[in-house]
C-alpha distance (Angstrom), angle and dihedral (degrees) to the residues before:
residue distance angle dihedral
X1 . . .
X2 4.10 . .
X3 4.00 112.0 .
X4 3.76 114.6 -101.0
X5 4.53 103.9 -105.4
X6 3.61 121.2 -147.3
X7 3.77 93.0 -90.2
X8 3.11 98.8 72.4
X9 3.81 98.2 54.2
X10 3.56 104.1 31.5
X11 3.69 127.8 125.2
X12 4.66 108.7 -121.3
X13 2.46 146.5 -152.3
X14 3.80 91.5 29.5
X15 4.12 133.8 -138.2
X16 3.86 102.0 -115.1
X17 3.55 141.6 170.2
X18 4.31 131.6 -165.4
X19 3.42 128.0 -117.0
X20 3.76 96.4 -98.0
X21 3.88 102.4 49.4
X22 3.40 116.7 117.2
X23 3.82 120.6 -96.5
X24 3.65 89.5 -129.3
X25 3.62 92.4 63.8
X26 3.94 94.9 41.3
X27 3.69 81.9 53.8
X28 3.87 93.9 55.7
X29 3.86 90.3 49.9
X30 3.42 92.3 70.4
X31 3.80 91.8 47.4
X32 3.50 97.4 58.5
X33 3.68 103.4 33.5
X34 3.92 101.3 44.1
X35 3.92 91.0 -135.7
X36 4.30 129.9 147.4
X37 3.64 91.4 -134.3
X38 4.02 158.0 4.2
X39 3.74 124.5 -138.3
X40 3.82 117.4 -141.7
X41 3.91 102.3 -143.0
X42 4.12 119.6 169.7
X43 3.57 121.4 -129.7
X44 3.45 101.3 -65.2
X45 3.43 97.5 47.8
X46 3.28 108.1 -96.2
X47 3.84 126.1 145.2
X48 3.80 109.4 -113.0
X49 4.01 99.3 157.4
X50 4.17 148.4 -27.1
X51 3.31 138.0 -132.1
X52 3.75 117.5 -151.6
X53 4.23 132.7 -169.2
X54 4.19 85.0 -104.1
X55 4.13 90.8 56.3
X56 4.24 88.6 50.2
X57 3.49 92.5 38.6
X58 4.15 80.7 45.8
X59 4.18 81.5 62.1
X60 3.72 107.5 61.5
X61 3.67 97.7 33.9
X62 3.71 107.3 91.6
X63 3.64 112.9 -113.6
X64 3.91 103.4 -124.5
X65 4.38 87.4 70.5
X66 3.56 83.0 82.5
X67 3.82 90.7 67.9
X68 3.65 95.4 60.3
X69 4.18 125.0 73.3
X70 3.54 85.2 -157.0
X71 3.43 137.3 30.5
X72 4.01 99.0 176.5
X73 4.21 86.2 113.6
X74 4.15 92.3 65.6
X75 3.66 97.5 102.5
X76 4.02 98.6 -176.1
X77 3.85 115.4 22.7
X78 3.84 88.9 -174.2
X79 4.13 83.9 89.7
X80 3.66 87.9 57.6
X81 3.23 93.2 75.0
X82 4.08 110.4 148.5
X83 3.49 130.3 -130.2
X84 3.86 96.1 -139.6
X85 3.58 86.8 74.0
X86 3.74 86.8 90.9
X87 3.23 99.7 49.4
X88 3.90 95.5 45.9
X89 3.73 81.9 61.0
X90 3.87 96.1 51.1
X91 3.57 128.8 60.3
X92 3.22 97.1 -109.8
X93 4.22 98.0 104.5
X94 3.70 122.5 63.7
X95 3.75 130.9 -155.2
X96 4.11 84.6 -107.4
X97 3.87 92.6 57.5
X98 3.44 92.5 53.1
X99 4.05 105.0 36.6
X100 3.35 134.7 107.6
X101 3.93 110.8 -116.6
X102 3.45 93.7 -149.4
X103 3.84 120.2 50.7
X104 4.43 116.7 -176.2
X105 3.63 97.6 -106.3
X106 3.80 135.0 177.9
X107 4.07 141.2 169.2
X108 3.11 127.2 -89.9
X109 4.03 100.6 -104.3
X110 3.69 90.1 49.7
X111 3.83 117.2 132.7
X112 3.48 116.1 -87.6
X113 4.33 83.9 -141.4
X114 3.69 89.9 53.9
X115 4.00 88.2 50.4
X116 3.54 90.9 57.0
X117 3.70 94.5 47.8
X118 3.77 95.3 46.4
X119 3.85 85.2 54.2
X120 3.82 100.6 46.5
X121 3.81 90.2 43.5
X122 3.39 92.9 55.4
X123 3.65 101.8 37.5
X124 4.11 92.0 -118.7
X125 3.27 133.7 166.6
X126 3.87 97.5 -165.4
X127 4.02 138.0 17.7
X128 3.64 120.4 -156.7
X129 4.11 121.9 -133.2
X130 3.77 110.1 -145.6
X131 3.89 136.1 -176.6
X132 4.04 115.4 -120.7
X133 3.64 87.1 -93.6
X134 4.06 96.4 57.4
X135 3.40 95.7 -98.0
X136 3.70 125.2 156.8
X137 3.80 108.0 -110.9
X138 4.05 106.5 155.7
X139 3.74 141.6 -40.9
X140 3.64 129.5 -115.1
X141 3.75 121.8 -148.0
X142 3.88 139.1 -167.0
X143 3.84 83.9 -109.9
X144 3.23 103.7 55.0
X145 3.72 97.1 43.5
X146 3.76 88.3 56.9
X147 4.02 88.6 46.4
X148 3.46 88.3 56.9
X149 3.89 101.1 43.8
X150 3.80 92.4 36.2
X151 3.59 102.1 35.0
X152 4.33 121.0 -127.3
């Protein structure tokens, strides 16, 4: 029995934003449509970027946490408060400032078992599918590999 590929379980067509939308509005995508990521693909399609729940979470968290192996000792994390917050809420950050340049990506006939072990290797969330010429064709997540392993 052939393994399944990435076609066949991949999520399309795909919630995506450009490079120049407005990180507000990126932010509001995942909001409303409950999803672990959102390609950045240019005009034609083509996959330039992502921007995942860890790179917004990334935002508000003040940058000095990542200088501590442990922050167990921070009693109240109410005086952490970050000043990015105000610019999160402006319109002054766009999905390309904030993006990662680049996204795990495979073909379409790729092994679903390989898909699963780029993800957990990496620690991802989501893999993008993309055509020989870089275009956006679906995204794979942790979810749906384990619906389609696991059944649900």
């Amino acid at each position: 029995m052939p393994s399944r590929q990435a076609r066949e379980v991949m999520v399309s067509p795909v919630i995506t934003c450009r490079r120049s939308d407005k990180l507000r509005e990126v932010a509001a995508l995942f909001v409303r449509h409950t999803i672990s990521g959102v390609p950045v693909v240019d005009r034609e399609g083509r996959l330039c970027g992502i921007i995942t729940k860890h790179d917004l979470l990334g935002l508000i968290l003040p940058d000095y946490l990542e200088l501590f192996a442990d922050i167990d000792f921070i009693r109240d994390f109410s005086v952490l408060l970050s000043c990015n917050l105000d610019v999160l809420e402006s319109d002054l950050l766009l999905a390309e400032d904030v993006m990662s340049y680049e996204p795990l990506k495979v073909k379409p006939e790729t092994a679903l078992m390989k898909c699963a072990a780029l993800l957990h290797q990496h620690r991802a969330d989501i893999l993008c599918v993309v055509d020989p010429e870089g275009r956006l064709l679906g995204v794979l997540t942790t979810t749906d590999i384990a619906r389609a392993f696991f059944g649900g």
